[in-house]
N, CA, C and O atoms as a Maestro MAE file, in Angstrom:
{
 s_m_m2io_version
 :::
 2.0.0
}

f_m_ct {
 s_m_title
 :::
 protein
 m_atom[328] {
  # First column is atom index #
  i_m_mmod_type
  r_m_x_coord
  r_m_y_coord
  r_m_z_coord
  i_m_residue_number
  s_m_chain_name
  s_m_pdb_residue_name
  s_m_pdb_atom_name
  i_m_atomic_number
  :::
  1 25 0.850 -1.175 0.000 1 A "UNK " " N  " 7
  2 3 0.000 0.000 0.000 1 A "UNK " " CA " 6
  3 2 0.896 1.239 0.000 1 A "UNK " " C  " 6
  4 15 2.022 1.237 0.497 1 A "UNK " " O  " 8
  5 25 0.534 1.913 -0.374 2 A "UNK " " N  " 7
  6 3 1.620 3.483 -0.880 2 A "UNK " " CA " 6
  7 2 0.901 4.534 0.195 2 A "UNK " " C  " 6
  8 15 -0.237 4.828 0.562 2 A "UNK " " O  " 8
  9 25 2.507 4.977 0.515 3 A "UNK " " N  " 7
  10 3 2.174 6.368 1.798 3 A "UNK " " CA " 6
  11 2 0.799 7.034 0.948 3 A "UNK " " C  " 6
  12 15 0.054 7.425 1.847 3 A "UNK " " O  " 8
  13 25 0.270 7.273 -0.140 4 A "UNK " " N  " 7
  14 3 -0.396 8.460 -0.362 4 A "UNK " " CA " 6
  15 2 -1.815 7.751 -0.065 4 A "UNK " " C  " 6
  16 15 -2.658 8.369 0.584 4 A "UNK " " O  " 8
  17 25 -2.178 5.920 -0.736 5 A "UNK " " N  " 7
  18 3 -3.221 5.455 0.279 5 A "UNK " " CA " 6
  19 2 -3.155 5.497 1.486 5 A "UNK " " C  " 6
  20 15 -4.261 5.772 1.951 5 A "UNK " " O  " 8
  21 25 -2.449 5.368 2.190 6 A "UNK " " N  " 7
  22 3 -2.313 4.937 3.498 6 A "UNK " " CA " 6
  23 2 -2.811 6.563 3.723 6 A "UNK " " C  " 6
  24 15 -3.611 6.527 4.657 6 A "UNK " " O  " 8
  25 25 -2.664 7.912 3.262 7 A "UNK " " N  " 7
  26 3 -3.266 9.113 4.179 7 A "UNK " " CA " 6
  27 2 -4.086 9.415 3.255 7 A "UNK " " C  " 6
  28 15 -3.934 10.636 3.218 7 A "UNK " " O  " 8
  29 25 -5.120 9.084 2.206 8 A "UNK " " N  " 7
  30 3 -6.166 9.157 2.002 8 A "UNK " " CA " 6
  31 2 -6.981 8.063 3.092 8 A "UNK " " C  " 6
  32 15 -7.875 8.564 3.774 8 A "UNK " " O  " 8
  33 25 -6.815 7.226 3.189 9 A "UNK " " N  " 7
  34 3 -7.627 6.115 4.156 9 A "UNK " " CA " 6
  35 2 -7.571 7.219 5.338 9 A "UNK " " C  " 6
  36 15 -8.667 7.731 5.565 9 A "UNK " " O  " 8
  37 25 -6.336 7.747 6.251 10 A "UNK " " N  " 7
  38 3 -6.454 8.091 7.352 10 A "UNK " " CA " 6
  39 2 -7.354 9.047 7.364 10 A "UNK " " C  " 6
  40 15 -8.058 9.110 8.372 10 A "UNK " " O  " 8
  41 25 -7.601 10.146 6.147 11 A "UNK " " N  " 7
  42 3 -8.268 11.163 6.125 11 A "UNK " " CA " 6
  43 2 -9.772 10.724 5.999 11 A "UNK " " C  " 6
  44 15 -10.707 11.203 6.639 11 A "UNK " " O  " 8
  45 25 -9.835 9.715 5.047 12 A "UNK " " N  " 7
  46 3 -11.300 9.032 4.835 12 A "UNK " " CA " 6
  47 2 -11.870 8.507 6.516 12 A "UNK " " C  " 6
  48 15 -13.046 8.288 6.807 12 A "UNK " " O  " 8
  49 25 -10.745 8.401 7.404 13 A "UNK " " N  " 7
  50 3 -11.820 7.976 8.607 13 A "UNK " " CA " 6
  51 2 -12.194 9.310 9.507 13 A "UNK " " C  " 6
  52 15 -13.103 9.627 10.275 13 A "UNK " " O  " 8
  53 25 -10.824 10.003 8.914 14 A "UNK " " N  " 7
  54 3 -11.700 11.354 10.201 14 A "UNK " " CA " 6
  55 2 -12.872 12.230 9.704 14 A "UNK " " C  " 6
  56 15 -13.322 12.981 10.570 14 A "UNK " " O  " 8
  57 25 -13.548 12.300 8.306 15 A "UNK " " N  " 7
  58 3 -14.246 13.068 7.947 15 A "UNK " " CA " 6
  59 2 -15.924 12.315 7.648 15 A "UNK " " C  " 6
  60 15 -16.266 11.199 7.256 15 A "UNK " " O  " 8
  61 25 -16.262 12.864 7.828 16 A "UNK " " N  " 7
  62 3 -18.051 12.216 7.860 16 A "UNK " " CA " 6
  63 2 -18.534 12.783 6.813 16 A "UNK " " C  " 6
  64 15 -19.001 13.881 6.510 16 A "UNK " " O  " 8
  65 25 -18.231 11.387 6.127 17 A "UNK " " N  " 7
  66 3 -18.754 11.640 4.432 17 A "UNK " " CA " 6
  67 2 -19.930 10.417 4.005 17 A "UNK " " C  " 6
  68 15 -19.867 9.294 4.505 17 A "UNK " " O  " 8
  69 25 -20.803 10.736 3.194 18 A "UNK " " N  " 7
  70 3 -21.996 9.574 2.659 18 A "UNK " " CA " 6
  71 2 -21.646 9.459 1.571 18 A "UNK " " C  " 6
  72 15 -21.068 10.304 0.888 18 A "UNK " " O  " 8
  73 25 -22.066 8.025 1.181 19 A "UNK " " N  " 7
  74 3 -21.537 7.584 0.242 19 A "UNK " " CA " 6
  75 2 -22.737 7.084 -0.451 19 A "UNK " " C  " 6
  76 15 -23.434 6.344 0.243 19 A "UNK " " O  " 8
  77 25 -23.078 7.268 -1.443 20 A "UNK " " N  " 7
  78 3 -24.837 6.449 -2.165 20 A "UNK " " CA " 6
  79 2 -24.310 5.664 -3.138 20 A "UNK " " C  " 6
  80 15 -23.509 6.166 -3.927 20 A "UNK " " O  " 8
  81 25 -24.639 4.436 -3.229 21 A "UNK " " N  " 7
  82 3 -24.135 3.479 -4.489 21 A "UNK " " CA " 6
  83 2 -25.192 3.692 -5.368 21 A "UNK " " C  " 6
  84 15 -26.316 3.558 -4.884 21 A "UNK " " O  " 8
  85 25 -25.098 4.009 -6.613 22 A "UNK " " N  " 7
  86 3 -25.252 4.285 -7.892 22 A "UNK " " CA " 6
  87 2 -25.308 2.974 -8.841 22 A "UNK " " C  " 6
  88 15 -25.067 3.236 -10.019 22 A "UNK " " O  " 8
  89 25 -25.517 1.931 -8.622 23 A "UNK " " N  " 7
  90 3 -25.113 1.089 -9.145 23 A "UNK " " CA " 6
  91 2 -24.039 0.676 -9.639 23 A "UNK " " C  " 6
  92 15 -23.080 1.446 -9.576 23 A "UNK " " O  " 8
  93 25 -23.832 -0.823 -10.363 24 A "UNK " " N  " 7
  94 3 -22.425 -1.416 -11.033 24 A "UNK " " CA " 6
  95 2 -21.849 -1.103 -9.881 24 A "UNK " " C  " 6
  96 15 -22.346 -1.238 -8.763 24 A "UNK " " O  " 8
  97 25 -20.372 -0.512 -10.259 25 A "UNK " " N  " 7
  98 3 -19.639 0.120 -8.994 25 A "UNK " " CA " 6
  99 2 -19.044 1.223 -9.439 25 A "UNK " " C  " 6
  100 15 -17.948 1.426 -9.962 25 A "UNK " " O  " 8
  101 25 -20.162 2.070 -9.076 26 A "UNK " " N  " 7
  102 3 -20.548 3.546 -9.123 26 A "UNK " " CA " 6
  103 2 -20.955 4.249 -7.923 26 A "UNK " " C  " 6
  104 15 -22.058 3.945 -7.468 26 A "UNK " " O  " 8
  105 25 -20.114 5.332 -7.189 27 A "UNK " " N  " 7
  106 3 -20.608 5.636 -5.669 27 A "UNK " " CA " 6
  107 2 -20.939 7.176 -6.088 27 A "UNK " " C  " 6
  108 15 -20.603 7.717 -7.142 27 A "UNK " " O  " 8
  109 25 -21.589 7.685 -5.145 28 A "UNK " " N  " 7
  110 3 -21.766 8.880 -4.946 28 A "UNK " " CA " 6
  111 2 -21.237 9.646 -3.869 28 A "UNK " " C  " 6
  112 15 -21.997 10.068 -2.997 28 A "UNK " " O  " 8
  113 25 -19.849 9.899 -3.834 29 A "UNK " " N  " 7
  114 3 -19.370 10.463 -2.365 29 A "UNK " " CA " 6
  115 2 -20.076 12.002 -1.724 29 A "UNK " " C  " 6
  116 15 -20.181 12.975 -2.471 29 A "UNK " " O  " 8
  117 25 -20.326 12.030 -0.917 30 A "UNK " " N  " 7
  118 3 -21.238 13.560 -0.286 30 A "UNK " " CA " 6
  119 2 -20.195 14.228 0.610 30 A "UNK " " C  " 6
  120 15 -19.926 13.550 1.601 30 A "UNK " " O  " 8
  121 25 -19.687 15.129 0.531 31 A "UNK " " N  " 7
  122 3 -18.470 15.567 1.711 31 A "UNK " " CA " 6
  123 2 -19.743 16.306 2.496 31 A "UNK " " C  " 6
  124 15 -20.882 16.521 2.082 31 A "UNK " " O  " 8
  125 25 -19.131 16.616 3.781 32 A "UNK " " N  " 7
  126 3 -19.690 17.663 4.858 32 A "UNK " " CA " 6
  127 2 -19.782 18.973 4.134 32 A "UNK " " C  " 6
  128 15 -20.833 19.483 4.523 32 A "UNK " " O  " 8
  129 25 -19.135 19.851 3.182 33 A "UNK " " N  " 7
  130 3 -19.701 20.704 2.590 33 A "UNK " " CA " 6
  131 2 -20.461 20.098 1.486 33 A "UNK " " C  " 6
  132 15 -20.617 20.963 0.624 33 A "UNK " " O  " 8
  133 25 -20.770 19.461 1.289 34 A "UNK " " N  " 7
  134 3 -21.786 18.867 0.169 34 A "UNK " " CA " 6
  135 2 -21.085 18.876 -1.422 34 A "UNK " " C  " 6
  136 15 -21.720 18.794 -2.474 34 A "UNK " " O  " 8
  137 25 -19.648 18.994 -1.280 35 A "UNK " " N  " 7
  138 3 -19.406 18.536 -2.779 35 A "UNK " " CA " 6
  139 2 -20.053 17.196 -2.923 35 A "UNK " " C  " 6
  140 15 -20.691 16.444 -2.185 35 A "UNK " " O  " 8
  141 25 -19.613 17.194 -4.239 36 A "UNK " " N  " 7
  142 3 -20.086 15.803 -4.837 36 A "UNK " " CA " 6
  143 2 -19.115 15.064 -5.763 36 A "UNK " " C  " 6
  144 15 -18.692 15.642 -6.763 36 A "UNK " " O  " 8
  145 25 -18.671 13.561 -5.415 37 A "UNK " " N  " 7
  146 3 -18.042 13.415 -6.309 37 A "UNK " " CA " 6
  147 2 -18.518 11.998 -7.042 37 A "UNK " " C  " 6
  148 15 -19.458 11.472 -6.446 37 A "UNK " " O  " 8
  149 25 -18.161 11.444 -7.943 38 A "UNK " " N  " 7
  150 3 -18.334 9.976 -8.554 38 A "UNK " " CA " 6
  151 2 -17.322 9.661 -8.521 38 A "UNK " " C  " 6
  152 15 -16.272 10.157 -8.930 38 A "UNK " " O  " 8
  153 25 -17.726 8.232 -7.696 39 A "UNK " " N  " 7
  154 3 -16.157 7.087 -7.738 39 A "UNK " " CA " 6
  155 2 -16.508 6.369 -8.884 39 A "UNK " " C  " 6
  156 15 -17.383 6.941 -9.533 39 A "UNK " " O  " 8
  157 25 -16.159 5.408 -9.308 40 A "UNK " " N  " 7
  158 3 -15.989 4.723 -10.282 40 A "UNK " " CA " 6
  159 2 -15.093 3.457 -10.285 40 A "UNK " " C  " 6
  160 15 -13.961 3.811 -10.613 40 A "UNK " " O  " 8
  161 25 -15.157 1.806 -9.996 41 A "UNK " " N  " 7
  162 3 -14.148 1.092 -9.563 41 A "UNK " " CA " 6
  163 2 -14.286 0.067 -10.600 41 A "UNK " " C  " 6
  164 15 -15.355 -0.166 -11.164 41 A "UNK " " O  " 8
  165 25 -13.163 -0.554 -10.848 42 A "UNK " " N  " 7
  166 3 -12.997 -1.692 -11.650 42 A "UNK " " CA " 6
  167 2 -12.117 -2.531 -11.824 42 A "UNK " " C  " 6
  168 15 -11.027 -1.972 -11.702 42 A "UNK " " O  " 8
  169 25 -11.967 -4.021 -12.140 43 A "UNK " " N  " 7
  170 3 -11.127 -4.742 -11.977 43 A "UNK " " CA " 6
  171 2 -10.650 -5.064 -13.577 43 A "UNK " " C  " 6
  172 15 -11.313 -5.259 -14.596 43 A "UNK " " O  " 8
  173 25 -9.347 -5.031 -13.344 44 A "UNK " " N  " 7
  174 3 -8.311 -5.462 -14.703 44 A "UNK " " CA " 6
  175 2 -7.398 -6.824 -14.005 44 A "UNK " " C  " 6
  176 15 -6.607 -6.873 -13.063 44 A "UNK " " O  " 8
  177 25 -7.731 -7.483 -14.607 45 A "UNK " " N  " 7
  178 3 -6.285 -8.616 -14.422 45 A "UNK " " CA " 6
  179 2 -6.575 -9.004 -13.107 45 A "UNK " " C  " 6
  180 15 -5.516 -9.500 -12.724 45 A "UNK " " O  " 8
  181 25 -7.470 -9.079 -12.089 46 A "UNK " " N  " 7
  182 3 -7.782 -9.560 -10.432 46 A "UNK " " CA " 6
  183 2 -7.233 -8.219 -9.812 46 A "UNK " " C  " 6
  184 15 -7.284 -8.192 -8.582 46 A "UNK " " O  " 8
  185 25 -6.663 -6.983 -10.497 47 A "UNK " " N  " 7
  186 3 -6.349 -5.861 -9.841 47 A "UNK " " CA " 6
  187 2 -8.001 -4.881 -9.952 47 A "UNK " " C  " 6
  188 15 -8.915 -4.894 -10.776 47 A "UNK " " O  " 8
  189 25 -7.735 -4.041 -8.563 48 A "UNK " " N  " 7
  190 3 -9.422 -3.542 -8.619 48 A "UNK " " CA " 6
  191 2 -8.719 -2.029 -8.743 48 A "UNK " " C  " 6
  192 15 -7.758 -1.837 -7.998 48 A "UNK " " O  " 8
  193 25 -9.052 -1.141 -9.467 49 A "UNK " " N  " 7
  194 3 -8.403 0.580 -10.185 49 A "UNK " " CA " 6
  195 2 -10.063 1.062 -9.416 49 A "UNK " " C  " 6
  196 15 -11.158 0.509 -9.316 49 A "UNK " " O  " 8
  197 25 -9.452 2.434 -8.973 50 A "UNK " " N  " 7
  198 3 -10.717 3.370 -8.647 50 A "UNK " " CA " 6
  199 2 -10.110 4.686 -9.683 50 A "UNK " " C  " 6
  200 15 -8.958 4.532 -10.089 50 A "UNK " " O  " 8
  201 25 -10.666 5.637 -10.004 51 A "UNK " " N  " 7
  202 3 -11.417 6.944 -10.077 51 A "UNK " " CA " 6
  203 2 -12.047 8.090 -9.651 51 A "UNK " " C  " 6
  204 15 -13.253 7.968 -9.433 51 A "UNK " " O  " 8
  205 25 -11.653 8.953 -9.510 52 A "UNK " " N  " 7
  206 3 -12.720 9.862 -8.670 52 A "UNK " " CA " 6
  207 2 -12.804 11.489 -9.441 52 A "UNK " " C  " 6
  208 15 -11.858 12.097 -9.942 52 A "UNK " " O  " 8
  209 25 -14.068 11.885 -9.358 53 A "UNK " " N  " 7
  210 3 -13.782 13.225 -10.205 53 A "UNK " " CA " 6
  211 2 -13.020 14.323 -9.429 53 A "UNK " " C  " 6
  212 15 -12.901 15.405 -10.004 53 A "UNK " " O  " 8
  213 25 -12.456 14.172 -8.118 54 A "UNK " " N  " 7
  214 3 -12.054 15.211 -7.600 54 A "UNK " " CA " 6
  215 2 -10.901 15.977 -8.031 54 A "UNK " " C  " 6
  216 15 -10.565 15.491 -9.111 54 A "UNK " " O  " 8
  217 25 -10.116 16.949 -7.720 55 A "UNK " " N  " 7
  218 3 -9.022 17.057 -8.336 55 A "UNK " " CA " 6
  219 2 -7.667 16.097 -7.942 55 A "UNK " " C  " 6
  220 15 -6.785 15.975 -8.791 55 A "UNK " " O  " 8
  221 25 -7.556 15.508 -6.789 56 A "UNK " " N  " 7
  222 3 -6.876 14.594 -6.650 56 A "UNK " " CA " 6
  223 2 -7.186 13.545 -7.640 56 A "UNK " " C  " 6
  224 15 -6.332 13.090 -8.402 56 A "UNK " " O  " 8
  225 25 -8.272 13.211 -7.621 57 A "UNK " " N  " 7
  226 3 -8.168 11.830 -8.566 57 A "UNK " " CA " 6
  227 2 -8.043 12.224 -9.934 57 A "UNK " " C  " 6
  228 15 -7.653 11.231 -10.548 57 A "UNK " " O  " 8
  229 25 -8.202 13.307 -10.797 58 A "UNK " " N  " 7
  230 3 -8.181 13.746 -11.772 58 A "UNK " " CA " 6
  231 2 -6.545 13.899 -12.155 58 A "UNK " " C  " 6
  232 15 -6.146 14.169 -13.288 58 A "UNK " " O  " 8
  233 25 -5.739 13.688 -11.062 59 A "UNK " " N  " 7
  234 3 -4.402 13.995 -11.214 59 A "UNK " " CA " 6
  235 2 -3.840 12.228 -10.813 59 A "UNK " " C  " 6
  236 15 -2.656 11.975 -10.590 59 A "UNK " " O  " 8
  237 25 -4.614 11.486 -10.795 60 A "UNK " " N  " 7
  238 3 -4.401 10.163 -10.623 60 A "UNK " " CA " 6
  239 2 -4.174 9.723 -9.265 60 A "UNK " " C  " 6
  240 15 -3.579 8.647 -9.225 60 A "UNK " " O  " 8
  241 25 -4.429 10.161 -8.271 61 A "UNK " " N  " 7
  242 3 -3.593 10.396 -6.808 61 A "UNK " " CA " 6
  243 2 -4.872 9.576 -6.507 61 A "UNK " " C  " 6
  244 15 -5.825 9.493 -7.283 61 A "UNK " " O  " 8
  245 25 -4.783 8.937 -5.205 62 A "UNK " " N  " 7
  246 3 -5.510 8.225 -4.098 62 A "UNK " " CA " 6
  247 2 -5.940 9.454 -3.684 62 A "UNK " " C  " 6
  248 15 -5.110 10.351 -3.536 62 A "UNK " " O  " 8
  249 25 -7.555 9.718 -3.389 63 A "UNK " " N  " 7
  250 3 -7.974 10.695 -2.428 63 A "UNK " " CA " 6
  251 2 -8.969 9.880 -1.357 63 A "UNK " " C  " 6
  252 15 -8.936 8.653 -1.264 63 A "UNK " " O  " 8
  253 25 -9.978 10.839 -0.457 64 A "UNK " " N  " 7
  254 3 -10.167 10.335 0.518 64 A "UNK " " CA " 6
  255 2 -11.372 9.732 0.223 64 A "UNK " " C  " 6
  256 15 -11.624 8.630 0.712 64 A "UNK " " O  " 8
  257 25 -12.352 10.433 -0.689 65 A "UNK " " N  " 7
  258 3 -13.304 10.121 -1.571 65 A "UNK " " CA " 6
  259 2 -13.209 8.818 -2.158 65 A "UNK " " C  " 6
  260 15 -14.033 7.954 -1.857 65 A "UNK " " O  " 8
  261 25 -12.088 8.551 -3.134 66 A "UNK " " N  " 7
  262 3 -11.820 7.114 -3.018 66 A "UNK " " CA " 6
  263 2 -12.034 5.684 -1.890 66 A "UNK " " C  " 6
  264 15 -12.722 4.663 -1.914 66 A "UNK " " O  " 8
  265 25 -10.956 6.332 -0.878 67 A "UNK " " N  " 7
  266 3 -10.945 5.170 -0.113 67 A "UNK " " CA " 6
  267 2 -12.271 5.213 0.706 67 A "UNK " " C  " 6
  268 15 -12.361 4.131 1.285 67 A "UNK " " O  " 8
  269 25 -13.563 6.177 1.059 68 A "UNK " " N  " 7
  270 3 -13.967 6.213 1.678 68 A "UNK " " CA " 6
  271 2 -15.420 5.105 0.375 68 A "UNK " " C  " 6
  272 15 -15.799 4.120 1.009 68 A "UNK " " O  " 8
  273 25 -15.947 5.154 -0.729 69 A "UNK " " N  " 7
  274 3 -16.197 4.692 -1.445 69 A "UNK " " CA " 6
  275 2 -15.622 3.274 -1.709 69 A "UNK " " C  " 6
  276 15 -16.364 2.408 -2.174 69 A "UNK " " O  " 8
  277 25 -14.195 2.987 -1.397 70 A "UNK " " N  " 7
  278 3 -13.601 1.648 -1.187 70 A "UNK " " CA " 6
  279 2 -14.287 0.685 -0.865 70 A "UNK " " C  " 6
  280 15 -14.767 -0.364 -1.294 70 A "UNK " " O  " 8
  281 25 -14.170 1.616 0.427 71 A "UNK " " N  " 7
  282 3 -14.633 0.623 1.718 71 A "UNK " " CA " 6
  283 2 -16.475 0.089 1.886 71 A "UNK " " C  " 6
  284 15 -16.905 -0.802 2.620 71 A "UNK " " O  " 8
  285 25 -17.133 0.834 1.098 72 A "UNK " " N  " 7
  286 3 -18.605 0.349 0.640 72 A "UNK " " CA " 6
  287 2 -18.128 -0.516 -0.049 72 A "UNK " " C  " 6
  288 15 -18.438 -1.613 0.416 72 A "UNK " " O  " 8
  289 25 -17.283 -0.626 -1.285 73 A "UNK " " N  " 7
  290 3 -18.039 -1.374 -2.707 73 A "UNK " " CA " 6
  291 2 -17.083 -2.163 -1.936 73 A "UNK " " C  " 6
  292 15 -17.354 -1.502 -0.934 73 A "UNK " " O  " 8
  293 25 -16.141 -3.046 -1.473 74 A "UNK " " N  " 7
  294 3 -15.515 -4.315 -0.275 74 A "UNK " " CA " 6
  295 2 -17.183 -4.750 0.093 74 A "UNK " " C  " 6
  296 15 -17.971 -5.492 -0.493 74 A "UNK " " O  " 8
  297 25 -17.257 -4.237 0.865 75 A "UNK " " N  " 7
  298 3 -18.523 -4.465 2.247 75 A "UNK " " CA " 6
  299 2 -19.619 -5.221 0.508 75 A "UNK " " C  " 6
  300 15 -19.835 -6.431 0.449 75 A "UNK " " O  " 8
  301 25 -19.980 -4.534 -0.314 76 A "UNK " " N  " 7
  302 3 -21.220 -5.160 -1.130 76 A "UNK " " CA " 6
  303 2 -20.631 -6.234 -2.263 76 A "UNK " " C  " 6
  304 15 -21.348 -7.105 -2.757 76 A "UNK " " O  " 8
  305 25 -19.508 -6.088 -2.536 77 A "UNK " " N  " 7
  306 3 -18.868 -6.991 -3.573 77 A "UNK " " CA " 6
  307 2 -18.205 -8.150 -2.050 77 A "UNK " " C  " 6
  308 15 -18.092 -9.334 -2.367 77 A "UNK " " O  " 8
  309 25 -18.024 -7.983 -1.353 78 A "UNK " " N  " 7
  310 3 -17.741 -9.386 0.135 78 A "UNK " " CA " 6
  311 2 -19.228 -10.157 0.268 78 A "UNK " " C  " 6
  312 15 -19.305 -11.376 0.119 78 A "UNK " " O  " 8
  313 25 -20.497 -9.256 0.589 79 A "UNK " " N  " 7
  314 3 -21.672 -9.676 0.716 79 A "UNK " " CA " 6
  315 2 -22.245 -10.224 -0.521 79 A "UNK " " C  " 6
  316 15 -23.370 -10.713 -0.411 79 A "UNK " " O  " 8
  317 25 -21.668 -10.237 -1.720 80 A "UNK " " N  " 7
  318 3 -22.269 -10.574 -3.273 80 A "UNK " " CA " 6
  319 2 -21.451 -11.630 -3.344 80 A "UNK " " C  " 6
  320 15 -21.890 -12.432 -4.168 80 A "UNK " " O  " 8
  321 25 -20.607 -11.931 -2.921 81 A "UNK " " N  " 7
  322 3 -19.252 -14.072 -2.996 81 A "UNK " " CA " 6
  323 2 -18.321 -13.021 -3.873 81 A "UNK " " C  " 6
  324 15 -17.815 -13.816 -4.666 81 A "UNK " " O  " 8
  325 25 -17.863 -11.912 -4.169 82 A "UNK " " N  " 7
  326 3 -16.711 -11.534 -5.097 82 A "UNK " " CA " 6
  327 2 -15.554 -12.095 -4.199 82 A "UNK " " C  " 6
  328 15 -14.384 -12.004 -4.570 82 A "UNK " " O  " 8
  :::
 }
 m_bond[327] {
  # First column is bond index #
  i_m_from
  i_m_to
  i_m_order
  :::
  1 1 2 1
  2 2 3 1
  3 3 4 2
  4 3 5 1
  5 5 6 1
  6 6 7 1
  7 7 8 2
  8 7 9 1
  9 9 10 1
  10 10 11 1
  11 11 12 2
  12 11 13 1
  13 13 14 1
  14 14 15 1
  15 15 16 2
  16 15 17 1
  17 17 18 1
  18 18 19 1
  19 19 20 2
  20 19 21 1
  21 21 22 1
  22 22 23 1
  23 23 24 2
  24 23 25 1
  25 25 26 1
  26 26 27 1
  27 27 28 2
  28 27 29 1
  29 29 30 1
  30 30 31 1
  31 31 32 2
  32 31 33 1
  33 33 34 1
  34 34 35 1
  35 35 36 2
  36 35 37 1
  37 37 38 1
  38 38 39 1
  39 39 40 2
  40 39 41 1
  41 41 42 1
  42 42 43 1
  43 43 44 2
  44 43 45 1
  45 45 46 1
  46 46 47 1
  47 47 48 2
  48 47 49 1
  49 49 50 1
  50 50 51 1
  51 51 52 2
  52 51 53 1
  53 53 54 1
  54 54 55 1
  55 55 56 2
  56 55 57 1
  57 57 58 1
  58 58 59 1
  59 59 60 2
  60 59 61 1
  61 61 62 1
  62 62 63 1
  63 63 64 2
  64 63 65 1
  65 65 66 1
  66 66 67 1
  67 67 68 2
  68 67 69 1
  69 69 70 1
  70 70 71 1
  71 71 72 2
  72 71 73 1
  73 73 74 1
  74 74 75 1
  75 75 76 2
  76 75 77 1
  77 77 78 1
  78 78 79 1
  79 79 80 2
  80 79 81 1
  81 81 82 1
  82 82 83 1
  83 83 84 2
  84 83 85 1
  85 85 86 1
  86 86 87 1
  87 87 88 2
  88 87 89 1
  89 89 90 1
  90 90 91 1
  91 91 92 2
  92 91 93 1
  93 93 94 1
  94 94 95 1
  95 95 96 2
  96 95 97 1
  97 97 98 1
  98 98 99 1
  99 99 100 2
  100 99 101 1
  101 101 102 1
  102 102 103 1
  103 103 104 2
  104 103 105 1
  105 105 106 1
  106 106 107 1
  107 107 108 2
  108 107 109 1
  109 109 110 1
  110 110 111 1
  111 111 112 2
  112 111 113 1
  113 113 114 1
  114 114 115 1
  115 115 116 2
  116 115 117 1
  117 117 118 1
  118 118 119 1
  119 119 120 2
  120 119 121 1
  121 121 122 1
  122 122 123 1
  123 123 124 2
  124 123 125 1
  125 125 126 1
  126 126 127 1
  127 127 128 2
  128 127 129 1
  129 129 130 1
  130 130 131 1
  131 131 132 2
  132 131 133 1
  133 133 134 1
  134 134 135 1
  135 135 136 2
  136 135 137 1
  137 137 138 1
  138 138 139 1
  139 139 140 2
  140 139 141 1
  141 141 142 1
  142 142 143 1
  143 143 144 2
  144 143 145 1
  145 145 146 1
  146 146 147 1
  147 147 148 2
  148 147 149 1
  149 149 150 1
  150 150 151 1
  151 151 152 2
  152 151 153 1
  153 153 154 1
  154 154 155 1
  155 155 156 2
  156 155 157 1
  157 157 158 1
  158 158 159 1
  159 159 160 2
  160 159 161 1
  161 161 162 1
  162 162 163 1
  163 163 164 2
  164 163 165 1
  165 165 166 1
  166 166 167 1
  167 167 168 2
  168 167 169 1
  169 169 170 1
  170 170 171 1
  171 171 172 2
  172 171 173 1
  173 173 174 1
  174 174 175 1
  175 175 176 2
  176 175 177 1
  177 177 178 1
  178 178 179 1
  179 179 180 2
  180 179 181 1
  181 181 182 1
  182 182 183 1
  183 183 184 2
  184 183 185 1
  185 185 186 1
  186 186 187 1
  187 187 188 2
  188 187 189 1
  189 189 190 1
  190 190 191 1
  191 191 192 2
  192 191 193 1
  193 193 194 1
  194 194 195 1
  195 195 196 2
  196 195 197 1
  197 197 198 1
  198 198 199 1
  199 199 200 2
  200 199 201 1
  201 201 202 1
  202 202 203 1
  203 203 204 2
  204 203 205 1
  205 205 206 1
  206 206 207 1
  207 207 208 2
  208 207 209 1
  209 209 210 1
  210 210 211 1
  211 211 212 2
  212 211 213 1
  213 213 214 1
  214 214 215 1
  215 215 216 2
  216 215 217 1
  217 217 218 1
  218 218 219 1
  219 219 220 2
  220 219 221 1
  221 221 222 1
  222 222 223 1
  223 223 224 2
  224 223 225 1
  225 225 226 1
  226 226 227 1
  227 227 228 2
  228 227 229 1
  229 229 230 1
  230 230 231 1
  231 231 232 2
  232 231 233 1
  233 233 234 1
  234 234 235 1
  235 235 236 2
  236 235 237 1
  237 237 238 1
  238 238 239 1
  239 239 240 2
  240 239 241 1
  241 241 242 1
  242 242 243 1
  243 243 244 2
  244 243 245 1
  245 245 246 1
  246 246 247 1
  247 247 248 2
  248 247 249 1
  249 249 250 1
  250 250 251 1
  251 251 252 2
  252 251 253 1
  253 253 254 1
  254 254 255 1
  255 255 256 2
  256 255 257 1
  257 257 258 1
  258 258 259 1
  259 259 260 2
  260 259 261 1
  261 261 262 1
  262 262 263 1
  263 263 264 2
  264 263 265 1
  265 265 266 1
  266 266 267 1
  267 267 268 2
  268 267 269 1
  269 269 270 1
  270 270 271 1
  271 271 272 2
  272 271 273 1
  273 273 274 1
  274 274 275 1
  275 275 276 2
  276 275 277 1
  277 277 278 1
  278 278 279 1
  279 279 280 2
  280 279 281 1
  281 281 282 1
  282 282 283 1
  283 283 284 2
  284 283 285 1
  285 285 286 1
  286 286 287 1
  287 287 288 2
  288 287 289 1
  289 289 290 1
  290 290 291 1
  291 291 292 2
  292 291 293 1
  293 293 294 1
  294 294 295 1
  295 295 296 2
  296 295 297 1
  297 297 298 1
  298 298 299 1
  299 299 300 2
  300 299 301 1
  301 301 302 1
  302 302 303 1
  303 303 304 2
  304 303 305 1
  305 305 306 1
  306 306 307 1
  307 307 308 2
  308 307 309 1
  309 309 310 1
  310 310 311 1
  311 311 312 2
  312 311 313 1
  313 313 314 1
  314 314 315 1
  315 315 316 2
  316 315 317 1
  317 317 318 1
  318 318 319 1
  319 319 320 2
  320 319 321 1
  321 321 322 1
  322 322 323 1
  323 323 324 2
  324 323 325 1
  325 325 326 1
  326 326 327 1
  327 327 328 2
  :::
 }
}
């Protein structure tokens, strides 16, 4: 795991963000000021790639939006036998 996940995750636990699944694996992240972003996740080769429209993810970077969206589509793709 790379220092820059490892402090998007840390940041993804201190901030109280909602997350709405959108279907496929498509999230809707909600920050406390109410941006909005779309995650977007997918698997190549047994590797799982996320997305996010924020400007971190637009620059390819792990943001918090990501990992916080992660950690739903785990929890529904664990509960589905993935």
């Amino acid at each position: 795991m790379t220092t820059n996940l490892q402090n998007a995750i840390a940041r993804a636990t201190k901030i109280k963000m909602t997350v709405k699944y959108l279907g496929g694996r498509t999230y809707l992240v909600i920050t406390p000021e109410a941006h909005r972003y779309v995650v977007r996740f997918e698997t190549i080769d047994g590797q799982r790639f996320g997305r996010c429209q924020c400007k971190a993810g637009a620059a390819r970077m792990a943001c918090k939006h990501l990992a916080k969206a992660a950690a739903v589509d785990t929890g529904i793709r664990s509960s589905q036998g993935h």
